[in-house]
SETOR-424169 format. One record per residue (C-alpha): x, y, z negated; residue in three letters; residue number from 1. Coordinates in Angstrom, 2 decimals. Layout:
@c1:X | c2:Y | c3:Z | koldo:ALA | torke:NUM
...
This chain:
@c1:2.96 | c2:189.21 | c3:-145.73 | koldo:UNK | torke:1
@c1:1.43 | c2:190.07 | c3:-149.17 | koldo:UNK | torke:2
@c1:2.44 | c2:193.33 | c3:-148.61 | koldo:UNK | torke:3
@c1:0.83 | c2:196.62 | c3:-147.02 | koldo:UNK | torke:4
@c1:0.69 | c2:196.63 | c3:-143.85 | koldo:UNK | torke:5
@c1:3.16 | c2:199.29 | c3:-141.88 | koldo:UNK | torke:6
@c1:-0.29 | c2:200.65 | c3:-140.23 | koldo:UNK | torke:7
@c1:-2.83 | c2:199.87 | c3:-142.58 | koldo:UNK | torke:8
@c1:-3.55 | c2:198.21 | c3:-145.79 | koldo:UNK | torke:9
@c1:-2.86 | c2:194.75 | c3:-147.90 | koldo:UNK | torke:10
@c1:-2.95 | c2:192.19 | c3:-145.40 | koldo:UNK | torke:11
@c1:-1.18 | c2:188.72 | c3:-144.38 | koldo:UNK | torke:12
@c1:0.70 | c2:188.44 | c3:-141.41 | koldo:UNK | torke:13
@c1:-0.11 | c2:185.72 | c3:-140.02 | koldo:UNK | torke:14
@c1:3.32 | c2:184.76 | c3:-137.75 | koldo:UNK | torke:15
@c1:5.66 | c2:185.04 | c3:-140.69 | koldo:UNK | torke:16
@c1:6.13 | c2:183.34 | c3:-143.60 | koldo:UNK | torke:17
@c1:5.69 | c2:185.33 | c3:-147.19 | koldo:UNK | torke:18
@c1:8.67 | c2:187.54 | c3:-147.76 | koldo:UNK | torke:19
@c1:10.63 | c2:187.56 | c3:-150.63 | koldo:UNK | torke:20
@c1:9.88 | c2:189.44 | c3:-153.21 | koldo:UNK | torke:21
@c1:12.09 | c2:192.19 | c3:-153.38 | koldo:UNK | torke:22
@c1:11.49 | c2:192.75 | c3:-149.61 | koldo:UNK | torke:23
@c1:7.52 | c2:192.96 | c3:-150.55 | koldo:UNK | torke:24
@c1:8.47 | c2:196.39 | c3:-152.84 | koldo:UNK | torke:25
@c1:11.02 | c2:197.52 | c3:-150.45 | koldo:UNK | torke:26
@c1:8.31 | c2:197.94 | c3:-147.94 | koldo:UNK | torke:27
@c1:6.04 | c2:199.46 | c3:-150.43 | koldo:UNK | torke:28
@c1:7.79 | c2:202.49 | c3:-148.49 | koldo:UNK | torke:29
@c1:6.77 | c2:202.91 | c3:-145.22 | koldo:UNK | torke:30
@c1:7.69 | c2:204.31 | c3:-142.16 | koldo:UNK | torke:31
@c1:11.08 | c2:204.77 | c3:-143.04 | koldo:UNK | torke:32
@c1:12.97 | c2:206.04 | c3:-139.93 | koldo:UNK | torke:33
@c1:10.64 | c2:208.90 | c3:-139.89 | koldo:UNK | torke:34
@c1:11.35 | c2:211.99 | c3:-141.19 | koldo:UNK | torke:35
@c1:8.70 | c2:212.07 | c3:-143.91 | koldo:UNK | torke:36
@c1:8.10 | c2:208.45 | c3:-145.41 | koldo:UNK | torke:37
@c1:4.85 | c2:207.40 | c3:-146.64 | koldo:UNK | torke:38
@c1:4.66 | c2:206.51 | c3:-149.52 | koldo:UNK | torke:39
@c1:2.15 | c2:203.14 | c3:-150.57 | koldo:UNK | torke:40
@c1:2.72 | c2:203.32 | c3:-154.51 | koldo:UNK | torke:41
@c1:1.95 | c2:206.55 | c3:-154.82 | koldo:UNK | torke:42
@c1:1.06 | c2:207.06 | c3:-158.75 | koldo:UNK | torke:43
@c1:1.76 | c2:204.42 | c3:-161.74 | koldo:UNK | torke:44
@c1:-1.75 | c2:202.73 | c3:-161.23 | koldo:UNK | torke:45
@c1:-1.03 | c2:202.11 | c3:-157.95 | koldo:UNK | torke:46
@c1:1.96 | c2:200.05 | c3:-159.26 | koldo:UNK | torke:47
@c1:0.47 | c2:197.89 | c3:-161.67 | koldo:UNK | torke:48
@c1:-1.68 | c2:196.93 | c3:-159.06 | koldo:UNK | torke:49
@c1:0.80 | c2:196.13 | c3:-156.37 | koldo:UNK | torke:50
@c1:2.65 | c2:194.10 | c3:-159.78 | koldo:UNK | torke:51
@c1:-0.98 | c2:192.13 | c3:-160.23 | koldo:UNK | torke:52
@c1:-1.27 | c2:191.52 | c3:-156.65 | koldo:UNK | torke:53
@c1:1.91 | c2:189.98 | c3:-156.38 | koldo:UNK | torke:54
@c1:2.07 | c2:187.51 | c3:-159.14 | koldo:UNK | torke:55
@c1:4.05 | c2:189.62 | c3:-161.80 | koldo:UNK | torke:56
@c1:1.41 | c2:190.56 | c3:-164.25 | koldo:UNK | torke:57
@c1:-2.35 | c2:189.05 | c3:-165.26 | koldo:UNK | torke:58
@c1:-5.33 | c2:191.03 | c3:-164.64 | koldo:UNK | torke:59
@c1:-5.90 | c2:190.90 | c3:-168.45 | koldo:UNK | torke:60
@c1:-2.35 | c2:192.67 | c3:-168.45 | koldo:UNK | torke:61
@c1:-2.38 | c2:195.39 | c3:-166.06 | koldo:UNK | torke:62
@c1:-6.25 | c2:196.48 | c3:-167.75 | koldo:UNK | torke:63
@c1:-3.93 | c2:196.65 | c3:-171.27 | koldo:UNK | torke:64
@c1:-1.21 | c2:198.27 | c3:-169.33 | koldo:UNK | torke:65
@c1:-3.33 | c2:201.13 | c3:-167.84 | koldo:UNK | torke:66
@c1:-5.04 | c2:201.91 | c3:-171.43 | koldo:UNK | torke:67
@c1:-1.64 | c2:202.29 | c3:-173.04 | koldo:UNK | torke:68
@c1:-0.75 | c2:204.51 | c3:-169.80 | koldo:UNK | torke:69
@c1:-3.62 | c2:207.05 | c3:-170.56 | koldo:UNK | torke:70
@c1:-2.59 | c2:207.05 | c3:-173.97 | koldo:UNK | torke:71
@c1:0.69 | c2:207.46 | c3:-173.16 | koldo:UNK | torke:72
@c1:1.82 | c2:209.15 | c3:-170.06 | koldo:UNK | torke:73
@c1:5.35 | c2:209.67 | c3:-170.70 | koldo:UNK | torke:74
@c1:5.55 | c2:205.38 | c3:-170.48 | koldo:UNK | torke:75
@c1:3.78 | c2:205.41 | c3:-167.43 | koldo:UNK | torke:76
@c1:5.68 | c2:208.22 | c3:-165.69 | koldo:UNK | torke:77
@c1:8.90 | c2:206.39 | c3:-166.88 | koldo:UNK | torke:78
@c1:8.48 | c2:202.43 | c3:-166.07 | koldo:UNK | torke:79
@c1:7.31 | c2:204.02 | c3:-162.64 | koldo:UNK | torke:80
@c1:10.19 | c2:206.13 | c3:-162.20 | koldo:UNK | torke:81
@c1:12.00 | c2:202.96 | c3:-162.62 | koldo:UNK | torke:82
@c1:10.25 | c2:201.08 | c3:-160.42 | koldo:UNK | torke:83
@c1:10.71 | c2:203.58 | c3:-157.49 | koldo:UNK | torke:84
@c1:14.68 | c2:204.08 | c3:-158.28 | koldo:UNK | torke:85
@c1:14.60 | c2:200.46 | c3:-158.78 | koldo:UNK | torke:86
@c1:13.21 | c2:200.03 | c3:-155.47 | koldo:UNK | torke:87
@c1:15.31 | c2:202.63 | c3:-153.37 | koldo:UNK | torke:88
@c1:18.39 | c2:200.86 | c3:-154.94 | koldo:UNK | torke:89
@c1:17.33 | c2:197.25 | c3:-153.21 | koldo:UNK | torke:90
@c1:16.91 | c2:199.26 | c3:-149.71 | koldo:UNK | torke:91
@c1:20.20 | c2:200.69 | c3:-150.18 | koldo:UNK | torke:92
@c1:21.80 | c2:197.39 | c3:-150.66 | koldo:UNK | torke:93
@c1:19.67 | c2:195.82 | c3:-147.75 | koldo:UNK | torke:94
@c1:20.61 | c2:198.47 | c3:-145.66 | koldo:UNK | torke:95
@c1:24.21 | c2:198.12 | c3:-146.00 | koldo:UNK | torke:96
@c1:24.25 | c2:194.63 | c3:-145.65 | koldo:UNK | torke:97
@c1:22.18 | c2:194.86 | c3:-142.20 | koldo:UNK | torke:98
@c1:24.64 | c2:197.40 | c3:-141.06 | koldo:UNK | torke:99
@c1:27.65 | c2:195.68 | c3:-141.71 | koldo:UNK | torke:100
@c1:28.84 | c2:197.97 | c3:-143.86 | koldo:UNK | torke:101
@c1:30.02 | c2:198.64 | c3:-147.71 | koldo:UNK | torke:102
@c1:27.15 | c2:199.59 | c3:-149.98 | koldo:UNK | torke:103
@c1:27.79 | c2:202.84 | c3:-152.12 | koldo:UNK | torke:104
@c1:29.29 | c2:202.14 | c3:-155.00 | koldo:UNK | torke:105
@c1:26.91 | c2:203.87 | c3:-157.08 | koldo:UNK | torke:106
@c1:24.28 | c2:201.74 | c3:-155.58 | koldo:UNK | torke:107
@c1:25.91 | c2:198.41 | c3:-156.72 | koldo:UNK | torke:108
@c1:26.89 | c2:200.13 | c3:-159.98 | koldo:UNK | torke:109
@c1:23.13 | c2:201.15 | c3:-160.86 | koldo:UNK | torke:110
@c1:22.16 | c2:197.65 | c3:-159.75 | koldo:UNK | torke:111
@c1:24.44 | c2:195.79 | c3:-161.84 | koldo:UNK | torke:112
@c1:23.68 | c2:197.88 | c3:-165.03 | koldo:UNK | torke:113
@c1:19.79 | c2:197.14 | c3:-164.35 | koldo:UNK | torke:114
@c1:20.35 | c2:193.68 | c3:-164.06 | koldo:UNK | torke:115
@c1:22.69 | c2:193.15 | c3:-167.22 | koldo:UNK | torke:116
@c1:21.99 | c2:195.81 | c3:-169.79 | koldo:UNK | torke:117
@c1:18.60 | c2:194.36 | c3:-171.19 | koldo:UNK | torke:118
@c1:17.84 | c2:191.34 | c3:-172.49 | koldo:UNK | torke:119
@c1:14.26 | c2:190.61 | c3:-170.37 | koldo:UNK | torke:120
@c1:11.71 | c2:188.30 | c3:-171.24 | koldo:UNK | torke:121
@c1:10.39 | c2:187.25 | c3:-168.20 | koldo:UNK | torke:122
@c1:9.61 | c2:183.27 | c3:-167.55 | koldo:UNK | torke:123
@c1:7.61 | c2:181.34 | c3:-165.26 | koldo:UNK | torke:124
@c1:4.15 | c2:179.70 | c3:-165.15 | koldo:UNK | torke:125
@c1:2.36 | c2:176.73 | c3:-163.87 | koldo:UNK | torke:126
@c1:-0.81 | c2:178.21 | c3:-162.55 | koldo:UNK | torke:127
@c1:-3.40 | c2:177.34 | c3:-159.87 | koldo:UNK | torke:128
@c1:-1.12 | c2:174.41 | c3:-158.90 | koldo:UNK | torke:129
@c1:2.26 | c2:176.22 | c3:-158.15 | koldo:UNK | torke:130
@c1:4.82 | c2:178.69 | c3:-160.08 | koldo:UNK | torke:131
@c1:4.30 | c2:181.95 | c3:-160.59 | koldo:UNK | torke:132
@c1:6.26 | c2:185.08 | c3:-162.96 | koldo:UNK | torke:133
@c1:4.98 | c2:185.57 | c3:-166.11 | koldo:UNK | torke:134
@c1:5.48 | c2:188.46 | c3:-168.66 | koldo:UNK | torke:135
@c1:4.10 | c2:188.03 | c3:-172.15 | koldo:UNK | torke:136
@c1:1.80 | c2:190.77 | c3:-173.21 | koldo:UNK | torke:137
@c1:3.46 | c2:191.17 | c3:-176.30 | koldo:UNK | torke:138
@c1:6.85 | c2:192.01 | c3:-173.98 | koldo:UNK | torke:139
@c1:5.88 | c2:193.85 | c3:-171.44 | koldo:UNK | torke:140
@c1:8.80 | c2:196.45 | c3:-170.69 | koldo:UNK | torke:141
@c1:10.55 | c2:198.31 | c3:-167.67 | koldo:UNK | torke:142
@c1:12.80 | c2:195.57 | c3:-167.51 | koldo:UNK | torke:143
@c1:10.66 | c2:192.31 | c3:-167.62 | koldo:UNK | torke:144
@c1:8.04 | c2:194.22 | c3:-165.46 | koldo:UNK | torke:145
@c1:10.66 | c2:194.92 | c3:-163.04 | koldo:UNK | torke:146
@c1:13.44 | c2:192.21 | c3:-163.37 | koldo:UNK | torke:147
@c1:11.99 | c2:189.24 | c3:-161.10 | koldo:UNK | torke:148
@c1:12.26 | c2:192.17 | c3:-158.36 | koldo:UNK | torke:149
@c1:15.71 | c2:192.62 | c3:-158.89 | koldo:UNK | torke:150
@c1:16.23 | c2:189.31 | c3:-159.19 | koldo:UNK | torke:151
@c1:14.85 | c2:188.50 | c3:-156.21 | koldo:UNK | torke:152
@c1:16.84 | c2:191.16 | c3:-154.54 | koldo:UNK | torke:153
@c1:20.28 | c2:189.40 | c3:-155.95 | koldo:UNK | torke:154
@c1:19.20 | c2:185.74 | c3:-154.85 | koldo:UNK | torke:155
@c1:19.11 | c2:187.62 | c3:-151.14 | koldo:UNK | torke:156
@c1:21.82 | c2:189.82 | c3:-151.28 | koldo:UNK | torke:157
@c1:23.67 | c2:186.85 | c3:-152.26 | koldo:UNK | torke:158
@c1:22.56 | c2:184.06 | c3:-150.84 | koldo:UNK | torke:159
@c1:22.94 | c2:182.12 | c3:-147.18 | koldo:UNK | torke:160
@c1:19.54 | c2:184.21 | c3:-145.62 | koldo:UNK | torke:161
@c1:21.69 | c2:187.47 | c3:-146.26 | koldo:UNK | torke:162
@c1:23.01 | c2:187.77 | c3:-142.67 | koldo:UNK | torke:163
@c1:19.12 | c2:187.42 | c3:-141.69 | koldo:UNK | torke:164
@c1:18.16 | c2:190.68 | c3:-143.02 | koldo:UNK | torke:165
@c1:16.68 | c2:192.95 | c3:-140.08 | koldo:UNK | torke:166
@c1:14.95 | c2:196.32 | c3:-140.09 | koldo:UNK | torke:167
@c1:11.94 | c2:196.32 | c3:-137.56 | koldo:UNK | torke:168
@c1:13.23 | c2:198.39 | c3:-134.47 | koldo:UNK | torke:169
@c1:9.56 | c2:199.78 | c3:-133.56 | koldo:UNK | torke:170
@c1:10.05 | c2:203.03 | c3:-131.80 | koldo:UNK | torke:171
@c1:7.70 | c2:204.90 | c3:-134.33 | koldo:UNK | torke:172
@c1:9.98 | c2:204.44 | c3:-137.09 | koldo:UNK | torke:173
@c1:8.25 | c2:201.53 | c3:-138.86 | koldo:UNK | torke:174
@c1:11.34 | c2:200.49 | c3:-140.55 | koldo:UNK | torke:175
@c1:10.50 | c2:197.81 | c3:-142.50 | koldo:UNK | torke:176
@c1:12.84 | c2:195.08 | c3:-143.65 | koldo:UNK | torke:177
@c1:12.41 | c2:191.32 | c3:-143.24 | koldo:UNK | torke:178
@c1:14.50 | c2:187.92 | c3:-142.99 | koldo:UNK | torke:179
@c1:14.71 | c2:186.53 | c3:-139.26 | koldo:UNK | torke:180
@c1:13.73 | c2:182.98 | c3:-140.15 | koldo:UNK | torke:181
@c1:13.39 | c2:182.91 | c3:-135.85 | koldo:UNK | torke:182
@c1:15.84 | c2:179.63 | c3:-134.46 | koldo:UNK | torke:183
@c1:17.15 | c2:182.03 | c3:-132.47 | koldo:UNK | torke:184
@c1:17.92 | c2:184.41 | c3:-134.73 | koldo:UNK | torke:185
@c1:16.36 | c2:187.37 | c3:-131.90 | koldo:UNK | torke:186
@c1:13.35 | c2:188.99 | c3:-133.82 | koldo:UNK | torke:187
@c1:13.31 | c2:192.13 | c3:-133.43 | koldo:UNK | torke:188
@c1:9.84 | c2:193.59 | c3:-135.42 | koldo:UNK | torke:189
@c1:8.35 | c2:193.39 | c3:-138.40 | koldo:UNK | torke:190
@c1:5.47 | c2:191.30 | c3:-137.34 | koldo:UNK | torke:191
@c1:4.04 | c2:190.29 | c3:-133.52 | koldo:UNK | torke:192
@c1:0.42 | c2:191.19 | c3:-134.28 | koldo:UNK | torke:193
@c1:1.40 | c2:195.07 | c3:-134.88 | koldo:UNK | torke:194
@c1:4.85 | c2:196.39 | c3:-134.25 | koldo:UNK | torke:195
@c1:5.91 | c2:193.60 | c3:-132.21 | koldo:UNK | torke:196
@c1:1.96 | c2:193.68 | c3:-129.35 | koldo:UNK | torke:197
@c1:2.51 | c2:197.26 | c3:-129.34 | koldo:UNK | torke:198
@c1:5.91 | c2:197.40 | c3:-127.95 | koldo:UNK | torke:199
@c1:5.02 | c2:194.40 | c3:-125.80 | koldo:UNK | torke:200
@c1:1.93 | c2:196.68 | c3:-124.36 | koldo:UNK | torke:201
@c1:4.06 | c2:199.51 | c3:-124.03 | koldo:UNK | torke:202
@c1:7.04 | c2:197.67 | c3:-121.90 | koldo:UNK | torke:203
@c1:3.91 | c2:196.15 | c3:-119.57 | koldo:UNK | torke:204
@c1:2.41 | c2:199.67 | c3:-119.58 | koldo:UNK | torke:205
@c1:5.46 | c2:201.37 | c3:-118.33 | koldo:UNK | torke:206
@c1:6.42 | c2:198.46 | c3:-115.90 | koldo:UNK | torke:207
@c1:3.16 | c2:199.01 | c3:-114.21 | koldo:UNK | torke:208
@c1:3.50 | c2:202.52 | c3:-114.15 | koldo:UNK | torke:209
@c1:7.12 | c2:201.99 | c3:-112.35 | koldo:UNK | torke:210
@c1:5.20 | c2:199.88 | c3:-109.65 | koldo:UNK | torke:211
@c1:2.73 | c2:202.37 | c3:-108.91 | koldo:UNK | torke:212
@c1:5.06 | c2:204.74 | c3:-108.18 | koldo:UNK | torke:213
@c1:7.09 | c2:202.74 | c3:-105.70 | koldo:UNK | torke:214
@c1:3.91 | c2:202.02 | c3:-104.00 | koldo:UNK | torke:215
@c1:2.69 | c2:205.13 | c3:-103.89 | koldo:UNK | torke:216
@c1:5.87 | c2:206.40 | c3:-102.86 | koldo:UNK | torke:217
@c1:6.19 | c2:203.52 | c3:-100.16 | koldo:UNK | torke:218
């Protein structure tokens, strides 16, 4: 996954597919069923580079981007605030729709104005032999930085994979989302090689611990 990693940094898992988009920012939060979640875009930098790492802007663009930041940081505080309501929105939605239950009406609301009150200018590119997002630099807003997110987040919301959606049941609170793309629909973490070995360890850990008991008890 193109994502950070729930315990470390940008990584690829290598026993899933690459997530959609709009799950990628969703778990730009992490550890969400804790009580205090961290948080992996913590200042507007940090954005444009999490936007440059996953296809949505140039490097050429974020370097212009962060020099009309400094010069500006009323933009920068605002396109980020965006980004991060923006971003709790799609969780919302997710959320509801792995619970089996009716998203706030707010939520959908907020969503719906974001995705029809601007006009965006976002398009795609041939590049390195496959499609990619682009923004022109002479267009770069809050909404075409932001709309192939949302986007994204509508094409799943909406589409067949919907009823896939899962939220990684680690008992530390990991929390975050993916699609089960598993035939047997049964997955259960947000990747084997971290959430998914550790609970394996910890079920062989405590079954061994059960059979040392008996037979010391025996």
């Amino acid at each position: 996954m193109k994502a950070a990693s729930s315990h470390g940094s940008t990584s690829t898992r290598a026993d899933s597919p690459v997530d959609d988009l709009a799950i990628r920012f969703v778990n730009t939060a992490a550890w969400r069923l804790r009580s205090e979640i961290e948080e992996r875009l913590p200042s507007p930098a940090e954005l444009l580079m999490w936007l440059q790492s996953n296809g949505l802007l140039s490097k050429d663009q974020r370097t212009s981007l962060q020099r009309v930041w400094k010069q500006n940081e009323d933009v920068a505080r605002s396109l980020y605030g965006s980004a991060i309501a923006l971003r709790e929105l799609i969780y919302n939605l997710l959320s509801a729709r792995i619970d089996d239950r009716a998203p706030a009406e707010a939520d959908v609301a907020a969503f719906n104005n974001f995705l029809s009150s601007h006009v965006h200018s976002a398009g795609i590119a041939w590049r390195a032999g496959e499609y990619g997002w682009e923004v022109p630099s002479s267009q770069v807003s809050r909404t075409s930085l932001l709309m192939p997110i949302a986007l994204s987040a509508a094409e799943l919301l909406t589409g067949v994979r919907a009823s896939r959606i899962r939220q990684c049941q680690d008992d530390r609170g990991c929390g975050w989302l993916f699609v089960d793309e598993s035939r047997a629909q049964n997955r259960r973490w947000c990747s084997m090689g971290d959430c998914g070995n550790r609970a394996k360890a910890q079920r062989h850990y405590q079954r061994a611990k059960r059979q040392r008991m008996a037979s010391e008890n025996s």
